[in-house]
N, C-alpha and C positions, 0 to 999 in steps of 0.2 A: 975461608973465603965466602959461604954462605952468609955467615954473619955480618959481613959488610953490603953484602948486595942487599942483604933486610933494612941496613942501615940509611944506604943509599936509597931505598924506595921507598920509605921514609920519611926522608927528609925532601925528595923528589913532591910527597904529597904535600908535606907539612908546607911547602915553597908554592905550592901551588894555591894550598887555601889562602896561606898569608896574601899573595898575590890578588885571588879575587877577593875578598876583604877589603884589602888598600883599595883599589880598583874602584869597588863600592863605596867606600868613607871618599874618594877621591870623586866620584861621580855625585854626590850628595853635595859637596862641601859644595859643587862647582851649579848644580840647581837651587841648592840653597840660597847664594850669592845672587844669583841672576833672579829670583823672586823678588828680591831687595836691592836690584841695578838702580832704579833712581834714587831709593830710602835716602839719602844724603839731601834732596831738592826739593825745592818747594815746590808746588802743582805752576806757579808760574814759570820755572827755570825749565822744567817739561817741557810746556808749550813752548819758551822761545828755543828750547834743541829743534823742537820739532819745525816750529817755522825754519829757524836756521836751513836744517835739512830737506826741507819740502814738503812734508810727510805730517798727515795728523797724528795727535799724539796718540791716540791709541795704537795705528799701525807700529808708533818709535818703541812703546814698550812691548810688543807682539814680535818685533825685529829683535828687539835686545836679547830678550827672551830666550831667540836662539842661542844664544852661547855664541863664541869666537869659532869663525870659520865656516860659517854655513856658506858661506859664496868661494867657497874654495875651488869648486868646480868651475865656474865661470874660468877662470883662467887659462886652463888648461881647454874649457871647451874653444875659447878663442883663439886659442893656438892653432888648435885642430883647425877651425877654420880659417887659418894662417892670416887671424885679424893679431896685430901688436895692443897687445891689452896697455901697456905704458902710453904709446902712440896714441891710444883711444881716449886714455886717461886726459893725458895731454892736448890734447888738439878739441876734444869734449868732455869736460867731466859732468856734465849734467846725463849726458846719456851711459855714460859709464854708471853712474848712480844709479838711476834709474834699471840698467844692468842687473848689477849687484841685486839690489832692492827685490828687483823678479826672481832672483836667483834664490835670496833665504828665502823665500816665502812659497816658492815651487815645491810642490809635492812628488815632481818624476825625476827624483837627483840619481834613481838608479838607472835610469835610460844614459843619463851623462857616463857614468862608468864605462 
């Protein structure tokens, strides 16, 4: 019985480096990508997202930047203040945006928590 619990702690480790490893190759791949968000566009197809959007283009690449998800708080903050983030969507999406927008770019996402 000994020899299996050495086996099991083990392999408990061996599952844990593999883990941070991926974790790290999967955090890279994922900053990687986002250095090279517009590399496909020409400096003018920038500018017209960013007009499209509101937003000059340096904030659109500072925004992209963050990765998927940075406004995920928002959501739930608006809940909390039993605003219908859909409703909001819906009825304003400029100020929804605008929203959003404050939301990646906010530095006190742990006050949201």
């Amino acid at each position: 019985m000994p020899d299996r619990e050495v086996r099991q702690a083990k392999h408990l480790t061996v599952d844990f480096v593999l883990d941070a490893i991926a974790g790290w190759v999967n955090k890279y791949r994922h900053v990687s990508g986002l250095q090279n968000e517009f590399g496909h566009c020409s400096p003018d197809d920038v500018m017209q997202i960013a007009k499209d959007l509101g937003v000059p283009a340096g904030e659109l690449r500072a925004l992209a930047a963050k990765g998927p998800g940075p406004a995920d708080l928002l959501e739930k903050m608006l809940v909390a203040l039993r605003v219908d983030p859909e409703a909001l969507a819906n009825s304003n999406p400029a100020v929804m945006r605008d929203l959003q927008r404050l939301c990646v770019a906010c530095s006190q996402k742990g006050r949201c928590h």
